[in-house]
N, C-alpha and C positions, 0 to 999 in steps of 0.2 A: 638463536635461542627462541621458543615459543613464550607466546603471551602468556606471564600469569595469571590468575579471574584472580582479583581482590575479594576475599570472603567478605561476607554481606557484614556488615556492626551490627553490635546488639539493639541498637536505637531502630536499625533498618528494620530488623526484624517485628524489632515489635510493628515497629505501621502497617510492615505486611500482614500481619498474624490482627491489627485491629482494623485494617482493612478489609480482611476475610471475615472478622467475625460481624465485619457492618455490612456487609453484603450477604448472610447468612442470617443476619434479623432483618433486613429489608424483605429477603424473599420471606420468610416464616410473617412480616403483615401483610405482603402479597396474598400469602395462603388464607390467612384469617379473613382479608377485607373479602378475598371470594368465594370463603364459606358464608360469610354474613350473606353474600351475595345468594349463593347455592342454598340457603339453608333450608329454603323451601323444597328443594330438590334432592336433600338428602346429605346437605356438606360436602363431607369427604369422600364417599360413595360418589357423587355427583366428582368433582374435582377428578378425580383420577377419570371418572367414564368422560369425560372432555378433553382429559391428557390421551389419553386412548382411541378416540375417537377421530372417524378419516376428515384429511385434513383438505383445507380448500383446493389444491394441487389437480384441475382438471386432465393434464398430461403430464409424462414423464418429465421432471424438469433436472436441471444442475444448478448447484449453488457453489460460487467461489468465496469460499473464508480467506481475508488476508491474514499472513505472519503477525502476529501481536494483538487481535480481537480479543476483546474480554468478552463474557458471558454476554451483558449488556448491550455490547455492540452486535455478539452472533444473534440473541432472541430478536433485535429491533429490525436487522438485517432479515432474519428470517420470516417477519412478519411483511414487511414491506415490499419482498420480491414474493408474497401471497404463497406462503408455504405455510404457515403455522397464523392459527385464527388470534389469537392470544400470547402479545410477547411477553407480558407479565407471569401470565401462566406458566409456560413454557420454561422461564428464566427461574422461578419460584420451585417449581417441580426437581428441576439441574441441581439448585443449591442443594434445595433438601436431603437429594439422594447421595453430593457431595462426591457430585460431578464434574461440577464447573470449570475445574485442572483435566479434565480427560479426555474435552473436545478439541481436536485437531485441527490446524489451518489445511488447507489446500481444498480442491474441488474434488465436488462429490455430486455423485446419481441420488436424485429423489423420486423413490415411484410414484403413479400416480397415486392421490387421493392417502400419502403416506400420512400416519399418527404421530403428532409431537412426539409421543414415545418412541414411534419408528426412525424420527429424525435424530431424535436424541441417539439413540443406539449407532446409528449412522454415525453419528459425526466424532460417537469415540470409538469408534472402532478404527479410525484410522486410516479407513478402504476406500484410498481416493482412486478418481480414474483415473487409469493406467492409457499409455499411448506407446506404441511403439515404434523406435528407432534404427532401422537394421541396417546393420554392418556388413554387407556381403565379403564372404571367403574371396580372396584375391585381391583386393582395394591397398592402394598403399595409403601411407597412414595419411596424407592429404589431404583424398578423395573422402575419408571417415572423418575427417574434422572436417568439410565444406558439411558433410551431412547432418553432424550435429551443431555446427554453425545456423543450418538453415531451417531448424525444427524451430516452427513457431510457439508451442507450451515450454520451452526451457529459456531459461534464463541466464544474465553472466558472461565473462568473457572465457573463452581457452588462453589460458596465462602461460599455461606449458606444454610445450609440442614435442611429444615420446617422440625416439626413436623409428626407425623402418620394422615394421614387425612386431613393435612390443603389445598391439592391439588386439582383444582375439574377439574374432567378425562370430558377431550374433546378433538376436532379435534382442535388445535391450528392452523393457518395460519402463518410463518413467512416469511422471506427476508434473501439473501443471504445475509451472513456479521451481523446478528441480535447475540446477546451477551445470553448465555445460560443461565446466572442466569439473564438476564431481563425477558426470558422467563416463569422460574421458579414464578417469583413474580405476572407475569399476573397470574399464575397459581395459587397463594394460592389469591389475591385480589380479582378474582374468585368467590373463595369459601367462602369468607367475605362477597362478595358483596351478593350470593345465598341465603346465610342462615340469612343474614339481612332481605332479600325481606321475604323469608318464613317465620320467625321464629314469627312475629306479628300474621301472620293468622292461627296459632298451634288451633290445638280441644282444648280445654279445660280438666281441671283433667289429663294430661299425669304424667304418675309413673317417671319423669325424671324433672330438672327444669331448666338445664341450654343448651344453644346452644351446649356447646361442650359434654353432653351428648347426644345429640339428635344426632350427628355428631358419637359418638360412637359404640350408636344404629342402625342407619344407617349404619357404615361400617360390623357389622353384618350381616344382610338382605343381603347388597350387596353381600357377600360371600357365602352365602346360596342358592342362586337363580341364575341365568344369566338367564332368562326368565323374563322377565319384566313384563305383566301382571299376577307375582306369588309374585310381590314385596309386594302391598298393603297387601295382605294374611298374608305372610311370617312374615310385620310388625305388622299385625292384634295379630297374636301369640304371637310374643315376647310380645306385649305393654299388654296383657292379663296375659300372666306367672308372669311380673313384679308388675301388679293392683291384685296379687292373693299373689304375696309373693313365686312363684316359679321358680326357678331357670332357666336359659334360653336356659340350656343344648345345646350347639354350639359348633360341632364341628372343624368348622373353629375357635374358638378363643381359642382351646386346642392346634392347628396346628400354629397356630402365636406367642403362649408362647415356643415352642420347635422350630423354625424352625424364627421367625422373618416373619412370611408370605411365607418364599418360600419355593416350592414344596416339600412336606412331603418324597413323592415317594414310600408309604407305608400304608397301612392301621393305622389306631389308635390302639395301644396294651391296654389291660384292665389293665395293670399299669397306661399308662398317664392317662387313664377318670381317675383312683383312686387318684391320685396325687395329693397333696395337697403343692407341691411346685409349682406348676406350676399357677404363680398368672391368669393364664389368664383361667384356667380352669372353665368355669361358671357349670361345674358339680359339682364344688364343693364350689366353693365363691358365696356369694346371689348378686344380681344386675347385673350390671353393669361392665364389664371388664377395667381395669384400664384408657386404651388409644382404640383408634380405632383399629382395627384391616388392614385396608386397606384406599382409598379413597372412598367413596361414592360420585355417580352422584345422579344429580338432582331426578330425579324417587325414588330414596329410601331414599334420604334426605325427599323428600315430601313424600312420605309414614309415615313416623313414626312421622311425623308431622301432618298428618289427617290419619291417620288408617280408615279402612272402621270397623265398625260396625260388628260384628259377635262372637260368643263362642268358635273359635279352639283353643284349645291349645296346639296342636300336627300336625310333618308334617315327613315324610318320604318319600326317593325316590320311585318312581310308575314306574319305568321302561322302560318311556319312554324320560328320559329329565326333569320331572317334578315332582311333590308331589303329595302324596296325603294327602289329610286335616283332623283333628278329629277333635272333641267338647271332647269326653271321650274316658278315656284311655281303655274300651276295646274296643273301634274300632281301637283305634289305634295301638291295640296288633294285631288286623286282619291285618292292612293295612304292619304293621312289619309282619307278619308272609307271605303275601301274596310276598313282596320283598324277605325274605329269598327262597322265592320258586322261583322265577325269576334267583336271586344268582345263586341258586343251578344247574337251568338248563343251565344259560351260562358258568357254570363252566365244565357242561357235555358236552357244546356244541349243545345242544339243540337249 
């Protein structure tokens, strides 16, 4: 069960509400002591042209707000790391316009030579800097927590470790001070939210029937490929092997049953294709490998979702980056024989 909040008492309330109102005549003799101050200058006319006017800030700087600063604490802060000339002013100005709840913790960009009004707009507006965390397409979920582990603006521990696959690999935006496993959660809700959109609009007759096979299948493809328009292909075959009753022979998901997805560092030995412990070996089990193999992005989630139309059933490296595609297996003894020759020559040095 979740924590209840204990509604505030009416006693609390009040001290809040005579707290507010003492901090709201504090700033209004603020105002007053610095028209007495201005008044040769025109009071209040004067007062705002000071609120407005560019501030000591010789270069673009950042200012970090910690979680729980009162008004107080942000104008004194602001003045001391030489942003704002007047923290009285500055804090006086906030009350009055009955702002003082609408300044936001977290780090933010200050231009140069920006106006306490400029800062003040700033800091409610909420628009802290952003930093980016990217999840690359194919990572198992691991390698995506080692990275958000290792991002030095977040904060927190990862408490809960999704699933293989529940993660969908993108360029995250966060804020300095952001909590790692809130991260993590935009990260599989995600990949809930993707394959809800997609999974209505599926071809019809797919060899597979549920979301988190299709999510399966997907992290397949995505290990297979890093060229993106070789994904629909790549899934075209699998979804053909599987509608035939043939096996999906992948060697990325021989390399995730021995290794957990990271880096083999070795070629495949003709023991593990033979291997019959190795649940994830689809050279030898029919369908479907137990779990994902990786994360799939969108592109190969939507690939094995609408397959394009066509008879390959075979694909092998071409030499350049890329495959090349069969319909029958003697072509695709040539398109193998033609890579062994490619092998051979960069083994020569050729």
């Amino acid at each position: 069960m979740g924590e209840t909040q204990t509604p505030a008492s009416e006693p609390e309330k009040k001290r809040g509400g005579f707290a507010r109102l003492l901090l709201w005549l504090m700033g209004i003799l603020v105002v007053l002591a610095l028209l007495a101050a201005g008044a040769a200058y025109g009071g209040w006319v004067w007062i705002n042209q000071q609120f407005a006017a560019p501030g000591p800030a010789t270069a673009n700087e950042t200012v970090l707000l910690p979680r729980g600063a009162g008004l107080i604490s942000i104008a004194n802060q602001l003045e001391r790391e030489g942003l704002v000339t007047d923290a009285r002013l500055f804090r006086a100005m906030v009350m009055i316009d009955g702002g003082d709840r609408d300044l936001r913790a977290g780090e933010f960009a200050i231009p140069e030579a920006a106006s306490m009004a400029e800062i003040y707009d700033i800091l409610r507006s909420g628009q802290t800097i952003q930093y980016p965390v990217t999840a690359a397409e194919g990572l198992t979920t691991a390698m995506i927590l080692r990275i958000v582990e290792a991002s030095e603006v977040m904060t927190g521990e990862i408490t809960r470790i999704p699933a293989e696959g529940a993660l969908l690999p993108e360029t995250y935006l966060v804020s300095r001070g952001d909590d790692r496993q809130a991260l993590i959660d935009r990260m599989e809700a995600a990949q809930d939210a993707l394959i809800n959109e997609l999974w209505p609009n599926r071809t019809e007759d797919l060899p597979f029937d549920t979301p988190e096979e299709a999510i399966i299948l997907a992290s397949v493809v995505e290990k297979e490929t890093g060229i993106a328009h070789e994904r629909p292909m790549v899934a075209s075959v699998f979804v053909n092997r599987l509608r035939r009753g043939m096996r999906l022979q992948s060697d990325p998901t021989i390399i995730y049953g021995i290794t957990q997805g990271e880096p083999l560092g070795r070629g495949i030995r003709r023991s593990e294709l033979d291997s019959t412990a190795n649940r994830y070996n689809t050279y030898q089990i029919d369908g479907l490998p137990p779990t994902p193999i990786s994360n799939p992005g969108r592109d190969a989630i939507a690939a094995v979702l609408n397959p394009p139309e066509g008879q390959y059933l075979y694909f092998v490296a071409d030499g350049t980056g890329g495959h090349a595609f069969a319909a029958s297996l003697a072509e695709h003894n040539r398109n193998v024989a033609q890579w062994r020759r490619i092998e051979r020559e960069r083994a020569r040095g050729g």
